[in-house]
PDB file of N, CA, C and O in Angstrom:
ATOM      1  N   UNK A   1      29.489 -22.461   2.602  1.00  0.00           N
ATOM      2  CA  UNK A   1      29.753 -21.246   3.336  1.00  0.00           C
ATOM      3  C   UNK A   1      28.417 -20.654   3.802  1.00  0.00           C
ATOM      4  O   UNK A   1      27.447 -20.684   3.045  1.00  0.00           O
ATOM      5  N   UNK A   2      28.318 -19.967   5.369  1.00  0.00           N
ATOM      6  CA  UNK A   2      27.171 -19.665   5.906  1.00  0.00           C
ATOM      7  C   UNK A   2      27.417 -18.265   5.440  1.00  0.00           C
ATOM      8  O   UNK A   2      28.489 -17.770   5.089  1.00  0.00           O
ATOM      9  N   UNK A   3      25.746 -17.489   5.524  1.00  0.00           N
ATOM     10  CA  UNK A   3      25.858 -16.168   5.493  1.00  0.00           C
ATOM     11  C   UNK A   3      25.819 -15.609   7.033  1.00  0.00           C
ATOM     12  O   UNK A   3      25.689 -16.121   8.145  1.00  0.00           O
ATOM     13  N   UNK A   4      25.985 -14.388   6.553  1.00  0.00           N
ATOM     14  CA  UNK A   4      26.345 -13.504   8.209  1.00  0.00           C
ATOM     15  C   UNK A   4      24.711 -13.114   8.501  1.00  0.00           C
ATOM     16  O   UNK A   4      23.890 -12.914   7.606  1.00  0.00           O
ATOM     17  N   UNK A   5      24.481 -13.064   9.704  1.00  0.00           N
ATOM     18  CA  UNK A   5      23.101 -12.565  10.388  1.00  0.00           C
ATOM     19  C   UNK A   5      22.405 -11.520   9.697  1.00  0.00           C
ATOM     20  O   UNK A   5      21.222 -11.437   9.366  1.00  0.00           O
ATOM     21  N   UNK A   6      23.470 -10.660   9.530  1.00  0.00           N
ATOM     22  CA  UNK A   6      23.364  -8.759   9.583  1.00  0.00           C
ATOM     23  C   UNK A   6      21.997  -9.278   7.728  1.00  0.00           C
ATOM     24  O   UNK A   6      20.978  -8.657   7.424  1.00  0.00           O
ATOM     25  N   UNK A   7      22.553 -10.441   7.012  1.00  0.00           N
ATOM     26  CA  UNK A   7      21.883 -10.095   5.935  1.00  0.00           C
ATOM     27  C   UNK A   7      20.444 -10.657   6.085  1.00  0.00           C
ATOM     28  O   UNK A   7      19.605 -10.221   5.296  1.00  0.00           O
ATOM     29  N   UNK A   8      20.066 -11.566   7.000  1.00  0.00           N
ATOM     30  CA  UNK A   8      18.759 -11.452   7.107  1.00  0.00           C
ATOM     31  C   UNK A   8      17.955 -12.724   6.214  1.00  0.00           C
ATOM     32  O   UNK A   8      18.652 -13.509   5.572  1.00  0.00           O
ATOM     33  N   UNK A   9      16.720 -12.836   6.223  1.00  0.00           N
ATOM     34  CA  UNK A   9      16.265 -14.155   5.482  1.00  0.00           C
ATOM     35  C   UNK A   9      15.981 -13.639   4.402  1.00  0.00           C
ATOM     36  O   UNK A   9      16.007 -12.411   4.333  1.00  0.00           O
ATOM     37  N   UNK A  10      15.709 -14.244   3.511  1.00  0.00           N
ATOM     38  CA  UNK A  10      14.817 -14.253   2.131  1.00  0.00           C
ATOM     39  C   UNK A  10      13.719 -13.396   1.904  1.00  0.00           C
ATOM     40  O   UNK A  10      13.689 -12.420   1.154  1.00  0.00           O
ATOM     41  N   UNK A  11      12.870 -13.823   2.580  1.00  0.00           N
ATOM     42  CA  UNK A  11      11.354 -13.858   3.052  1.00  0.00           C
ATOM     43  C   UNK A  11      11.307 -12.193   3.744  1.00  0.00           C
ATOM     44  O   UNK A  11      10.153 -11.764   3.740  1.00  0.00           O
ATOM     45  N   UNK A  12      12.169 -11.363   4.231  1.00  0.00           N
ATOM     46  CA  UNK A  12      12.168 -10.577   4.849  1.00  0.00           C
ATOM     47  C   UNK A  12      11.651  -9.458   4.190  1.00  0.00           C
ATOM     48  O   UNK A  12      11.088  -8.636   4.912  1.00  0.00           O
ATOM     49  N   UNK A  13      11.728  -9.146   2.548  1.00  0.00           N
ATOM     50  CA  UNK A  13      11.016  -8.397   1.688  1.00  0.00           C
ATOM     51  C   UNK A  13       9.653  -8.372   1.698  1.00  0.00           C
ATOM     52  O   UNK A  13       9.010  -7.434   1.227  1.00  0.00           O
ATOM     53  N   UNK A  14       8.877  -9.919   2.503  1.00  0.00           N
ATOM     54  CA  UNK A  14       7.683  -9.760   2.585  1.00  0.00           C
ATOM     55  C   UNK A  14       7.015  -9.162   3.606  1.00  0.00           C
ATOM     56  O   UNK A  14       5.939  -9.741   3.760  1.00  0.00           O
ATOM     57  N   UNK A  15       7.178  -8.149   4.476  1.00  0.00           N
ATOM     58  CA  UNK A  15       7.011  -7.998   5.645  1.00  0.00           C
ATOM     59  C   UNK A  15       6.027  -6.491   5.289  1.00  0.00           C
ATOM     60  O   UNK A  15       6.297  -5.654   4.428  1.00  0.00           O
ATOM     61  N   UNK A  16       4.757  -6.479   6.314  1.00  0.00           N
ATOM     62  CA  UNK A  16       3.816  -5.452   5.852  1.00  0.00           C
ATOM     63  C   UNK A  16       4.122  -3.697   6.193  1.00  0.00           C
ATOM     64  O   UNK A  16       4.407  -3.012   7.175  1.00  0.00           O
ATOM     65  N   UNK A  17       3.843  -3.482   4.624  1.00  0.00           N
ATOM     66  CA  UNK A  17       3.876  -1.869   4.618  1.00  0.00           C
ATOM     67  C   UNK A  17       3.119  -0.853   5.309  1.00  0.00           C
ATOM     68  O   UNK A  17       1.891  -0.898   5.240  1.00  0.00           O
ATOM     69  N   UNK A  18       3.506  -0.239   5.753  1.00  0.00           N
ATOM     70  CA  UNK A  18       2.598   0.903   6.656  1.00  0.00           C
ATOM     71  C   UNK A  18       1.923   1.979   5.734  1.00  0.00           C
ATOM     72  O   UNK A  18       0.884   2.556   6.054  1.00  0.00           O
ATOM     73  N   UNK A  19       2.472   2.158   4.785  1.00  0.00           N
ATOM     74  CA  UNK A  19       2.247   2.980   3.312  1.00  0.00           C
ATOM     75  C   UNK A  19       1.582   2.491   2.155  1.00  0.00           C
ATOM     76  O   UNK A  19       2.103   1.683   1.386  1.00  0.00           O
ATOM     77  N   UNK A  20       0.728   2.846   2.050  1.00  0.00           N
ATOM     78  CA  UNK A  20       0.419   2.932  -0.001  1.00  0.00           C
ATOM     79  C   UNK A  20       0.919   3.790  -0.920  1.00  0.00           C
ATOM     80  O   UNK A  20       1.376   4.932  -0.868  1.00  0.00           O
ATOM     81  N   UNK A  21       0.749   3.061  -1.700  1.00  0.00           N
ATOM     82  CA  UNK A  21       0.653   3.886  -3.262  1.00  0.00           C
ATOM     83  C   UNK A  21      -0.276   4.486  -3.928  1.00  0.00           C
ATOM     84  O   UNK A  21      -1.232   3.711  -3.906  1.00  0.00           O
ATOM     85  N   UNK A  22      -0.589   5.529  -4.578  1.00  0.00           N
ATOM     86  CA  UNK A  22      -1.773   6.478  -4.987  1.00  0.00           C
ATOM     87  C   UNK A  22      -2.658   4.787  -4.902  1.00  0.00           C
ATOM     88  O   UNK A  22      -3.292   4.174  -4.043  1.00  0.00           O
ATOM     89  N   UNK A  23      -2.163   4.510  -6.575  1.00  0.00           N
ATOM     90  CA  UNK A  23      -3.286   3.269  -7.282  1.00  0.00           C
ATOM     91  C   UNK A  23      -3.620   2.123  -6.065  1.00  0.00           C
ATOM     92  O   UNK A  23      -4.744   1.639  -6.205  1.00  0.00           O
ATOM     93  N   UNK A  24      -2.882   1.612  -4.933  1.00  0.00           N
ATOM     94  CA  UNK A  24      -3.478   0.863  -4.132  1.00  0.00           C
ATOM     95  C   UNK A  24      -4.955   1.535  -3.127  1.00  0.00           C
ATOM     96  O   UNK A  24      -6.084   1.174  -2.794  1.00  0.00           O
ATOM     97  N   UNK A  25      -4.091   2.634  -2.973  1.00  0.00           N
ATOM     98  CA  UNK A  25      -5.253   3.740  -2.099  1.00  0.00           C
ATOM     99  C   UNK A  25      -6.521   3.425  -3.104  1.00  0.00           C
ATOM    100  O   UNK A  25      -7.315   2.503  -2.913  1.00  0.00           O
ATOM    101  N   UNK A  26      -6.565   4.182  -4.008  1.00  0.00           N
ATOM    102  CA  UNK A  26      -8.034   4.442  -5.019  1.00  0.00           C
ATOM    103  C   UNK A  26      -8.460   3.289  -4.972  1.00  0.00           C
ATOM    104  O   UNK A  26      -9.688   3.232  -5.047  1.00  0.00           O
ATOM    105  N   UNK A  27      -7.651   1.793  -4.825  1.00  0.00           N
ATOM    106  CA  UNK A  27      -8.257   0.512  -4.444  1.00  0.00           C
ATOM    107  C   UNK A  27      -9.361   0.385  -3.574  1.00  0.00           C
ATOM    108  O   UNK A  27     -10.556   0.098  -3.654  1.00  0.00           O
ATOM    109  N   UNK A  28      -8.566   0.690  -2.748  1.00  0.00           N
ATOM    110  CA  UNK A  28      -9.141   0.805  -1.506  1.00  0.00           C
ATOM    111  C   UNK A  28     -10.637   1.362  -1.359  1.00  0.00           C
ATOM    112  O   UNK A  28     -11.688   0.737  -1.210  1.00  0.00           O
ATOM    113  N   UNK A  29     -10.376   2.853  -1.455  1.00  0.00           N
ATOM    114  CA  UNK A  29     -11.445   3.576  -1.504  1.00  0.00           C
ATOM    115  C   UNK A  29     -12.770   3.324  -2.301  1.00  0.00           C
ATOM    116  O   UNK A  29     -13.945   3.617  -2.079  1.00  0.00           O
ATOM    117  N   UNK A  30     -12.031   2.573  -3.458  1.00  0.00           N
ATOM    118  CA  UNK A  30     -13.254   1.863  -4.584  1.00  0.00           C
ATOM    119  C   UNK A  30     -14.376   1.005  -3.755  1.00  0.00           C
ATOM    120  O   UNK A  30     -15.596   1.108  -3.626  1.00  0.00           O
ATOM    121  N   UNK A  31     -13.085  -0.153  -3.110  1.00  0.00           N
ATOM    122  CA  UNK A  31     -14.233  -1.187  -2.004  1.00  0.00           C
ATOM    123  C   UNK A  31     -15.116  -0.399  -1.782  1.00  0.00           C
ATOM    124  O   UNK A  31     -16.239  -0.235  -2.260  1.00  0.00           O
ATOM    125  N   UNK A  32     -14.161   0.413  -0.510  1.00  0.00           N
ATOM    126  CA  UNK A  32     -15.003   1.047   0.294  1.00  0.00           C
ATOM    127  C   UNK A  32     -16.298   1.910  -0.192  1.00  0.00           C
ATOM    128  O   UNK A  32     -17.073   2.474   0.581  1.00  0.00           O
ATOM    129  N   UNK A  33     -16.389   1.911  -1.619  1.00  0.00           N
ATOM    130  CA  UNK A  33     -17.154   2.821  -2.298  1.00  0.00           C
ATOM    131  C   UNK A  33     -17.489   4.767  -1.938  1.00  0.00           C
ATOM    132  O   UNK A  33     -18.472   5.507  -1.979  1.00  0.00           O
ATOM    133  N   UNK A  34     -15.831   4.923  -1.559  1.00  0.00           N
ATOM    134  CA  UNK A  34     -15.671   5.889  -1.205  1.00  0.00           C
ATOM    135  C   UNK A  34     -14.789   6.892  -2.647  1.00  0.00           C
ATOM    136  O   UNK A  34     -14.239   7.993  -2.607  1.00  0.00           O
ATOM    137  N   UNK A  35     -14.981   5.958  -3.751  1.00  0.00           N
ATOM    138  CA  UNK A  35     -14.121   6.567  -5.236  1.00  0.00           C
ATOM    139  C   UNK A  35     -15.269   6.373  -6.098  1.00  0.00           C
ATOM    140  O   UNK A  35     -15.847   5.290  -6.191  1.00  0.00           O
ATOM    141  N   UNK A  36     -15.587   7.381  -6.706  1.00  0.00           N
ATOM    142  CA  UNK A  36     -16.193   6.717  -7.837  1.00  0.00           C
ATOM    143  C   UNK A  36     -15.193   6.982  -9.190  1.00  0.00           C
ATOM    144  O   UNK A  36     -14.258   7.779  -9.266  1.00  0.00           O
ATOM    145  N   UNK A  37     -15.537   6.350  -9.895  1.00  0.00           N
ATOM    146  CA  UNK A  37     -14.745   6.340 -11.193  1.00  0.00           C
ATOM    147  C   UNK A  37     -15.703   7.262 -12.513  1.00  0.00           C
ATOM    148  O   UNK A  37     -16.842   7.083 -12.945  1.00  0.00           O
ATOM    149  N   UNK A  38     -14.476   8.425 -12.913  1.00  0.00           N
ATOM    150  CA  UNK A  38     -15.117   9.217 -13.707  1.00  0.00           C
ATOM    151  C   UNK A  38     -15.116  10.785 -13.375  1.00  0.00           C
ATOM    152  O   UNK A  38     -15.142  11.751 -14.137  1.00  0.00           O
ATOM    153  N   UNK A  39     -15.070  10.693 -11.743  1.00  0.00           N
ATOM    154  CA  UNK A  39     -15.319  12.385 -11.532  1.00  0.00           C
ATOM    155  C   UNK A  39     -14.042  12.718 -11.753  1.00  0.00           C
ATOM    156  O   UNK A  39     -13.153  11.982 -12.179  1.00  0.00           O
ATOM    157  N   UNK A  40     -13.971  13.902 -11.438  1.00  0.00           N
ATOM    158  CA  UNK A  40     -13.129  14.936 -11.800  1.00  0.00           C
ATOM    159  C   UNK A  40     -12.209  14.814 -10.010  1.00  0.00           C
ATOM    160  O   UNK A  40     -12.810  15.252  -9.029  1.00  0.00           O
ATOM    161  N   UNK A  41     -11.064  14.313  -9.879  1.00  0.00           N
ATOM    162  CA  UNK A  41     -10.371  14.054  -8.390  1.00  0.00           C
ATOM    163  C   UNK A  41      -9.378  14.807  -8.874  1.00  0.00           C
ATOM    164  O   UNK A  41      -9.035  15.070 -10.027  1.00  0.00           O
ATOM    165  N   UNK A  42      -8.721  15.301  -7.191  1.00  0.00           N
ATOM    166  CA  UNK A  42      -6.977  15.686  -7.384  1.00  0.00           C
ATOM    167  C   UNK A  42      -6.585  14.700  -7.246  1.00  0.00           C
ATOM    168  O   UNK A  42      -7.104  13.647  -6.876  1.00  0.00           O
ATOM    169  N   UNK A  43      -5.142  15.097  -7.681  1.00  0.00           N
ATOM    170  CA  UNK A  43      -4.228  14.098  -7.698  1.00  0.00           C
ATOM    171  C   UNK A  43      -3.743  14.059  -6.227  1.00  0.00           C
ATOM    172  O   UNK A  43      -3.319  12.990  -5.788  1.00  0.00           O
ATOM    173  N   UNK A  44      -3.775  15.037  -5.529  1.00  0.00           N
ATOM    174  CA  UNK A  44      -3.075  15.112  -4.129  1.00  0.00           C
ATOM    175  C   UNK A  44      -4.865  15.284  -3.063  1.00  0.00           C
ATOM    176  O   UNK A  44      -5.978  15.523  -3.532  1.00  0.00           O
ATOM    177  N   UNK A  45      -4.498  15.061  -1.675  1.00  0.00           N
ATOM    178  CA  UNK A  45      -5.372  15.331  -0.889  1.00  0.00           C
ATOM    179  C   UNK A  45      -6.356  14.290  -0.737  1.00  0.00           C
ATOM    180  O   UNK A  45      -7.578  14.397  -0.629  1.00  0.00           O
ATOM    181  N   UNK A  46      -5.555  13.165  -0.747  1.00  0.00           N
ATOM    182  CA  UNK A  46      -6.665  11.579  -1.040  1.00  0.00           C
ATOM    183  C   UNK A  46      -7.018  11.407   0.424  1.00  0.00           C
ATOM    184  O   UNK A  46      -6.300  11.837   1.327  1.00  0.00           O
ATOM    185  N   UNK A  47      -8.647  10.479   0.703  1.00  0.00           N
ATOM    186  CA  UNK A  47      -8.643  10.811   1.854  1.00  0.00           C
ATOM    187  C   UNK A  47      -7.844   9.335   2.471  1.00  0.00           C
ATOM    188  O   UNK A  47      -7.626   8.384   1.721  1.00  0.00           O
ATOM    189  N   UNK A  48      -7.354   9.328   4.349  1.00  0.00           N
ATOM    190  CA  UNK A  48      -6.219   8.520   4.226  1.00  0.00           C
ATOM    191  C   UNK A  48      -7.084   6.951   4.797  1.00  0.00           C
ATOM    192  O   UNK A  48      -8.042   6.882   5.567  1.00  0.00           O
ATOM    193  N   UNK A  49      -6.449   5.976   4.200  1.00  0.00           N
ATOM    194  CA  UNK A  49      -7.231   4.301   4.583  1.00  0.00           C
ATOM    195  C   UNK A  49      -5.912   4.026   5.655  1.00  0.00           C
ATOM    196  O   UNK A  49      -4.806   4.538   5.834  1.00  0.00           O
ATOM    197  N   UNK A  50      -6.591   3.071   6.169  1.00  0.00           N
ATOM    198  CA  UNK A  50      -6.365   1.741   7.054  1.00  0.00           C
ATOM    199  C   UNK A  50      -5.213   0.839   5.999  1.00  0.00           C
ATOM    200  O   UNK A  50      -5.425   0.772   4.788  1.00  0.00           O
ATOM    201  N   UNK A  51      -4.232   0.306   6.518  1.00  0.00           N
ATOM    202  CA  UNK A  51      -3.358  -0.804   5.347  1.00  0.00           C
ATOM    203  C   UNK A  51      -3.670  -1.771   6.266  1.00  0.00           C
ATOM    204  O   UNK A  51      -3.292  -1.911   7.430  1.00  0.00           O
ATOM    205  N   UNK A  52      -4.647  -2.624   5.366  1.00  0.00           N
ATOM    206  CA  UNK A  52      -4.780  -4.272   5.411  1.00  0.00           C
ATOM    207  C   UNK A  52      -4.385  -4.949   4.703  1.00  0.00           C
ATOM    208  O   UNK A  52      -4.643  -4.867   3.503  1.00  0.00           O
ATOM    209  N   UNK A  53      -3.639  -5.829   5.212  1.00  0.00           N
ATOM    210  CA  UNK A  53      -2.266  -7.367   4.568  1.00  0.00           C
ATOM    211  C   UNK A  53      -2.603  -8.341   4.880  1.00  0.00           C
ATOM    212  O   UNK A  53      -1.944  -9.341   4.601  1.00  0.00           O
TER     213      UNK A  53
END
């Protein structure tokens, strides 16, 4: 039995996010050596990156 179109491939979960997550961001920013680790940060008001996949 075939599936119907509407459900789409497998693989389709892999498709790139336009969004991060706090902990990917602070990733980010680490590279970029724009975080250091230790100071005193908010939790809100992060500054915003580029998403590269």
């Amino acid at each position: 039995m075939s599936r119907h179109q509407s459900f789409g491939k497998s693989s389709k979960g892999e498709k790139k996010r336009n969004v991060l997550k706090r902990f990917e961001r602070i990733d980010v920013l680490r590279r970029l050596g724009r975080w250091k680790d230790g100071e005193d940060r908010k939790v809100t008001g992060l500054p915003k990156t580029r998403v590269v996949a």
